[in-house]
N, C-alpha and C positions, 0 to 999 in steps of 0.2 A: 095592615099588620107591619110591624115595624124591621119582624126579619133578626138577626142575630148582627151582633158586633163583632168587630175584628177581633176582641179579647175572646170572646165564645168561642167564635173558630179557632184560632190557635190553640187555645184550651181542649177540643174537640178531638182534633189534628193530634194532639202530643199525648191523648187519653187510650186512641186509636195506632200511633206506633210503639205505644209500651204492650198493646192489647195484642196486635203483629207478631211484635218482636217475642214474646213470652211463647206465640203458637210456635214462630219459628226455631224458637229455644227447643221447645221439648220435644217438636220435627226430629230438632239435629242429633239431640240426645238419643228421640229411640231409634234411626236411623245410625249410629253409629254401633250402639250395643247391640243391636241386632246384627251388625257386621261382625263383632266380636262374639257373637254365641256362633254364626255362622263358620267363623275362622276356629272357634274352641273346638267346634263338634265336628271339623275336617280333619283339624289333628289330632283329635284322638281316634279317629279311624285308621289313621293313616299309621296310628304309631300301635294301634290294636291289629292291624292286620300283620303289621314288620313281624310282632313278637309272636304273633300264630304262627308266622311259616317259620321263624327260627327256633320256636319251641317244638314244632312238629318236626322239623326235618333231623334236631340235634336228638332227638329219642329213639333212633335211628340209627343210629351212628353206631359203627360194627357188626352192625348186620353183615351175616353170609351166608350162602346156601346149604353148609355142613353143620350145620346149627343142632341138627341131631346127632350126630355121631360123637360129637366134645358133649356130651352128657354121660357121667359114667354108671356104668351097672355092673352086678353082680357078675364077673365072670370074664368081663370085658381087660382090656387095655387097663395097664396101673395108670397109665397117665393118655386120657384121651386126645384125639388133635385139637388143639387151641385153635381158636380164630386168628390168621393175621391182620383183621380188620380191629383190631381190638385195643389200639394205640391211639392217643392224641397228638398233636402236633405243637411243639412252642412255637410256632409262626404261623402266620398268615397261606392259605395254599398257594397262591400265586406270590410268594416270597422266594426270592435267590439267593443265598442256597436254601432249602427247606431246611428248617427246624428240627430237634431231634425229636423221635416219638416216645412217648410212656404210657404208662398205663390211665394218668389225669396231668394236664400240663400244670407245671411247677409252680406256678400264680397265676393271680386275675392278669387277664388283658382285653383289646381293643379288638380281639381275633379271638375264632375257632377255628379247627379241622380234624377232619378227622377219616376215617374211610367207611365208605361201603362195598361191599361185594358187587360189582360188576357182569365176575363170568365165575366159574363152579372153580378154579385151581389155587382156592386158598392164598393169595399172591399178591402183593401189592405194589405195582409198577411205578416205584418211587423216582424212575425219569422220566414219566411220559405223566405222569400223577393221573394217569386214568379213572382212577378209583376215588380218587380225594375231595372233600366236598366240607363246606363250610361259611364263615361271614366275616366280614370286615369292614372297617369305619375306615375312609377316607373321604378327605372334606367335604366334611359335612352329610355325605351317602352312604346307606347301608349297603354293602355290596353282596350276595351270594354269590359264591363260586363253584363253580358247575365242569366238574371231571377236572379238576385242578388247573386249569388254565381261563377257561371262559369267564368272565365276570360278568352277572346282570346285577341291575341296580334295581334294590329294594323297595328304597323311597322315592320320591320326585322332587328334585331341589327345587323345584318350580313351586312347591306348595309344604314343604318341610324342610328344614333345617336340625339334623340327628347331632348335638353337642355330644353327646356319651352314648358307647355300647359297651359296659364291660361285663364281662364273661366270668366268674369265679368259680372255682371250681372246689368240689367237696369229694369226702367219701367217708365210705364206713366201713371196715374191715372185720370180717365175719368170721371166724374159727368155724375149719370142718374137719377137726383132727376128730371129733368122735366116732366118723363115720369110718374110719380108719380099722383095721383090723389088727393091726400091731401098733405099740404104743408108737407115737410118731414125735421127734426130737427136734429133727432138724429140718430144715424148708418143707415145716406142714402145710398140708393144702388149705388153700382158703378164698373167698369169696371175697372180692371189692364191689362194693357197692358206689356206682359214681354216681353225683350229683352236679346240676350247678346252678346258681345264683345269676340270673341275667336281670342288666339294668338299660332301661333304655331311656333315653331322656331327649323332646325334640322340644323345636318352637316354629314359631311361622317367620318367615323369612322376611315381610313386609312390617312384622309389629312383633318385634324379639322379647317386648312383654308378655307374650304370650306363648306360656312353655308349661309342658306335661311331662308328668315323669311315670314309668310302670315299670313294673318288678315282677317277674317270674321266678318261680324254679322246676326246673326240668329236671326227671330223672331218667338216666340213660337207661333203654329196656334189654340190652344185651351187657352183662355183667360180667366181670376180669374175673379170670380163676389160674389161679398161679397156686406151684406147691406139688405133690404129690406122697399116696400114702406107704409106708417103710414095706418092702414085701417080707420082710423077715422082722 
């Protein structure tokens, strides 16, 4: 037998690294997209889990332990005790000086706060911010703030990078002048309903193409009541 010619082999040879190179082709390819579903499906944990606990802890917000007694009834108080937990903050909690409080802060921002009741005296220890509790964006981490000085950190910069957290804030304002017993004129009582609009948008920090955006809205479960009914 006379065996193959050097033209065959080379032929052979160049048949066999296009043959190679095509497995090592689509090796590389699903070994990368496979890194990328891996990276897609970290950060949307990462960015599902942030907006759980900010959605759950901000519904929250004004809770206190006389939660029954500011309910009014027949017979009762013209104007029952209000909660002092029942304000927002325009700042940040670990911000100096603190921010003013209101009933919803005055626009979207990059920050919440707000209060919870602590201990039974109605009271909100706005120098020691005992009670203050809320979230904030700085670079690139979502921060909770925990009794108004402590910060932990939300996300892991190690495996997300949070470009946007903003906060908007909504309401709805409810007329309770019917429940009045005299016509009612002036600062009728009435029901705020707060809401807000949270946007959070992160990416991975090693391939910044790669970015998820989610949208909540939370409604706060402890509602403003401002107002009282004319006794005459």
């Amino acid at each position: 037998m006379a065996g193959v010619s050097m033209v065959e082999l080379m032929v052979g040879i160049a048949i066999s690294l296009i043959v190679v190179g095509g497995g090592l082709s689509l090796l590389a390819n699903f070994t990368g997209e496979n890194r990328r579903l891996l990276l897609e499906t970290r950060l949307n944990q990462d960015l599902r889990a942030a907006m759980d606990m900010v959605t759950r802890d901000l519904r929250r917000a004004g809770h206190w332990q006389g939660s029954t007694a500011g309910i009014w009834v027949n017979g009762g108080p013209n104007v029952p005790p209000q909660s002092a937990y029942r304000h927002f903050y325009d700042s940040a909690c670990n911000a100096s000086p603190l921010g003013a409080s209101a009933p919803i802060p005055p626009a979207a921002a990059s920050h919440v706060c707000y209060a919870i009741a602590g201990d039974a005296d109605n009271a909100v220890n706005e120098t020691t911010r005992a009670e203050l509790y809320g979230f904030h964006l700085a670079n690139g981490v979502l921060y909770a703030v925990i009794n108004g000085s402590a910060q932990q950190a939300v996300t892991d910069p190690g495996t997300i990078t949070i470009s946007q957290f903003v906060v908007t804030p909504s309401s709805t304002s409810v007329p309770m002048t019917g429940f009045c017993r005299f016509t009612c004129t002036v600062n009728c009582p009435r029901v705020i309903v707060r809401e807000f609009d949270i946007q959070l948008r992160g990416s991975v920090p090693t391939d910044t193409t790669i970015q998820r955006q989610l949208r909540s809205n939370v409604r706060v479960r402890n509602d403003y009541y401002d107002g009282q009914c004319p006794t005459s």
